[in-house]
C-alpha positions as a Markdown table, in Angstrom:
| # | Residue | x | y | z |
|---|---|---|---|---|
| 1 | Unk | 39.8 | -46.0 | -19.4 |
| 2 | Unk | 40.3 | -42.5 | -17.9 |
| 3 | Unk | 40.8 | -39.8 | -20.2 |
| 4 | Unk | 43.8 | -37.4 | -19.1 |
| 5 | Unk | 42.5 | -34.5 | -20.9 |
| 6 | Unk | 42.8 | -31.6 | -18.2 |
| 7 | Unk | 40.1 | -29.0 | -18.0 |
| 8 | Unk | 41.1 | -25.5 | -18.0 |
| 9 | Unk | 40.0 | -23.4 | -15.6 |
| 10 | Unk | 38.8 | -19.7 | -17.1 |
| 11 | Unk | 40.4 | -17.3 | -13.9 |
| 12 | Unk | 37.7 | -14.8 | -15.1 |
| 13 | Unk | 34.9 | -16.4 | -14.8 |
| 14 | Unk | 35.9 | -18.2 | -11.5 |
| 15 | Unk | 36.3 | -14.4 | -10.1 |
| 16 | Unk | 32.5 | -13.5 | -10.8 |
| 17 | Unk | 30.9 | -16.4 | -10.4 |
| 18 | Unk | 31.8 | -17.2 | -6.6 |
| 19 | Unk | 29.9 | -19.3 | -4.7 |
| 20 | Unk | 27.0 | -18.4 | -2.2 |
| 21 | Unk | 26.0 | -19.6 | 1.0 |
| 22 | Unk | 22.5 | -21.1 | 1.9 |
| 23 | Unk | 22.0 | -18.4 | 4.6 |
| 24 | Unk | 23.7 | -15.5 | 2.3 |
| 25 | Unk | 20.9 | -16.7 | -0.2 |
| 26 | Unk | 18.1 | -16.4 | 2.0 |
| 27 | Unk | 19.6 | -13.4 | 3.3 |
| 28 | Unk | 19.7 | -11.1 | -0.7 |
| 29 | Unk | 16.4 | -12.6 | -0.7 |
| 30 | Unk | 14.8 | -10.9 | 2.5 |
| 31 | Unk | 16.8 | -7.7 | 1.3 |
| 32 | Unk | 15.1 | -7.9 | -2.2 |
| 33 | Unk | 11.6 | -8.5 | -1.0 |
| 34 | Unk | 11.7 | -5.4 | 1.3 |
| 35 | Unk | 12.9 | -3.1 | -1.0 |
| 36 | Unk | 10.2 | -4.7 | -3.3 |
| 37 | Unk | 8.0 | -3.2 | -0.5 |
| 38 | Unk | 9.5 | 0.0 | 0.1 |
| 39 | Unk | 9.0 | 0.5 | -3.6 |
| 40 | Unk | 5.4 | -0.6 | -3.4 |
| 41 | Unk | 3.6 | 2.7 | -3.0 |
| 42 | Unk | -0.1 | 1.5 | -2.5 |
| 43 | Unk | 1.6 | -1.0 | 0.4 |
| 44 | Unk | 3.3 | 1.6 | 1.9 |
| 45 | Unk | -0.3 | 4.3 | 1.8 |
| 46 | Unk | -2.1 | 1.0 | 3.5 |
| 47 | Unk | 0.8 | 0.7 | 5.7 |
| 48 | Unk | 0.3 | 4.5 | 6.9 |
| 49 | Unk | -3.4 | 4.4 | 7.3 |
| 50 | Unk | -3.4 | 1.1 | 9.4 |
| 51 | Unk | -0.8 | 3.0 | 11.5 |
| 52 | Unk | -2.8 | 6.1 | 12.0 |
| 53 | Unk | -6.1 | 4.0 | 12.8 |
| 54 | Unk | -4.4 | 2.3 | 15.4 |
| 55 | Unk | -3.0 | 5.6 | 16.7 |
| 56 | Unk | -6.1 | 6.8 | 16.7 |
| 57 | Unk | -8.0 | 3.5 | 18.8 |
| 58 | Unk | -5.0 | 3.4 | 21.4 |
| 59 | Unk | -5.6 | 7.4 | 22.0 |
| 60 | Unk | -8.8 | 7.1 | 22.1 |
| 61 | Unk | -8.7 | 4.3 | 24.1 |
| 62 | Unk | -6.9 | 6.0 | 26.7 |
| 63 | Unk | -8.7 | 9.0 | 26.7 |
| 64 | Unk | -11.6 | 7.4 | 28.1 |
| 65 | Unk | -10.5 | 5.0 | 30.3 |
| 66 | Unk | -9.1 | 7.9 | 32.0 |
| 67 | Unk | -12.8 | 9.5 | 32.3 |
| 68 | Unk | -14.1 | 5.7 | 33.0 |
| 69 | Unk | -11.6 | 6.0 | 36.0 |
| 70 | Unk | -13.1 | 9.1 | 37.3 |
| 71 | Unk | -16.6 | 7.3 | 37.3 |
| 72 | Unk | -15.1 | 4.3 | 39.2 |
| 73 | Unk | -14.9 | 1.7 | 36.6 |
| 74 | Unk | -11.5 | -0.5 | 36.5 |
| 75 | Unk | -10.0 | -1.0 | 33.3 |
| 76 | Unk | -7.7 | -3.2 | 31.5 |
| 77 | Unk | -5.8 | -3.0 | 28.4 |
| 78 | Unk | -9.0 | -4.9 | 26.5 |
| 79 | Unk | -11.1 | -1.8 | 28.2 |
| 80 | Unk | -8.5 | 0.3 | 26.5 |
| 81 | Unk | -9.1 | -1.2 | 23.4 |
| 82 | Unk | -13.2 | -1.7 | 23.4 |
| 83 | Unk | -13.3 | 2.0 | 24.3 |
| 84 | Unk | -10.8 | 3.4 | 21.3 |
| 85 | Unk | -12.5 | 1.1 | 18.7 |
| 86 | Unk | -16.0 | 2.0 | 20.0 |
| 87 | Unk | -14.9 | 6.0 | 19.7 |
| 88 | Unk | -13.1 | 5.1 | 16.3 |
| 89 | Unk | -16.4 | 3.9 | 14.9 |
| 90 | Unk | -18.5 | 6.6 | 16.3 |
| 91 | Unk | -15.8 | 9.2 | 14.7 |
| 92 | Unk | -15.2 | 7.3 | 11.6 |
| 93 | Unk | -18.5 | 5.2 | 10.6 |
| 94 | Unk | -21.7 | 6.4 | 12.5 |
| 95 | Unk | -21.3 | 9.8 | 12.5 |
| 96 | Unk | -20.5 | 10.2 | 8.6 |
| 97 | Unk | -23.7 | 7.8 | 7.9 |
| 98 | Unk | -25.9 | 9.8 | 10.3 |
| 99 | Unk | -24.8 | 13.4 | 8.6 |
| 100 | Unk | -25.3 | 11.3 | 4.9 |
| 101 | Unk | -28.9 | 10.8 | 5.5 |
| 102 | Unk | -29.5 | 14.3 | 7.3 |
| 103 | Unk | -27.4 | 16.3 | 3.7 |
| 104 | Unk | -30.2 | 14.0 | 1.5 |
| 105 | Unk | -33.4 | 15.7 | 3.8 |
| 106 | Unk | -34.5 | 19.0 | 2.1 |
| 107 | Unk | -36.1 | 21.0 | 5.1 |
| 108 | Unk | -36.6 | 23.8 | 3.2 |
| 109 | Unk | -37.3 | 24.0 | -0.6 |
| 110 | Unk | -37.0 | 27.6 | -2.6 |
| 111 | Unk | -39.0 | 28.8 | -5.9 |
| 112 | Unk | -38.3 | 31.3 | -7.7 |
């Protein structure tokens, strides 16, 4: 018992509703999720910093394994590295801490 209603196809709605493919789907996916990113404004700030801190190791870095090569000492690319995070922490994390607990010492107190 087949029915022989025909189903009418709405030309409209076939226009606009196309089909997608499964790599064009992942694809407007990807292209969502970076402009999701490229909206994110504290992403994009943590982005920039990370940059600039490893700007900052590699020059570093190479700054003094050129004066390590004037002592004699050979380095690699892991030298490179050990010697720009070692300066970056000096810079960054010792230096503020030391000048910290030197701004809390009075030397010198005044009354009037």
């Amino acid at each position: 018992m087949k029915s022989d209603e025909k189903v009418e196809k709405n030309p409209i709605k076939d226009k606009y509703t196309q089909k997608v493919g499964f790599f064009k789907k992942i694809q407007l996916k990807l292209i969502k999720l970076k402009n999701s990113i490229k909206n994110n404004k504290s992403l994009m700030e943590d982005v920039a910093s990370l940059g600039s801190i490893v700007g900052t190791v590699l020059m570093y870095g190479i700054l003094g394994s050129f004066a390590a090569t004037l002592i004699g000492l050979n380095i690699s690319f892991m030298g490179i590295l050990g010697i720009g995070s070692l300066s970056w922490l000096i810079e960054k994390k010792i230096i503020e801490f030391v000048t910290r607990i030197l701004g809390s010492i009075k030397l010198v107190e005044v009354n009037n």
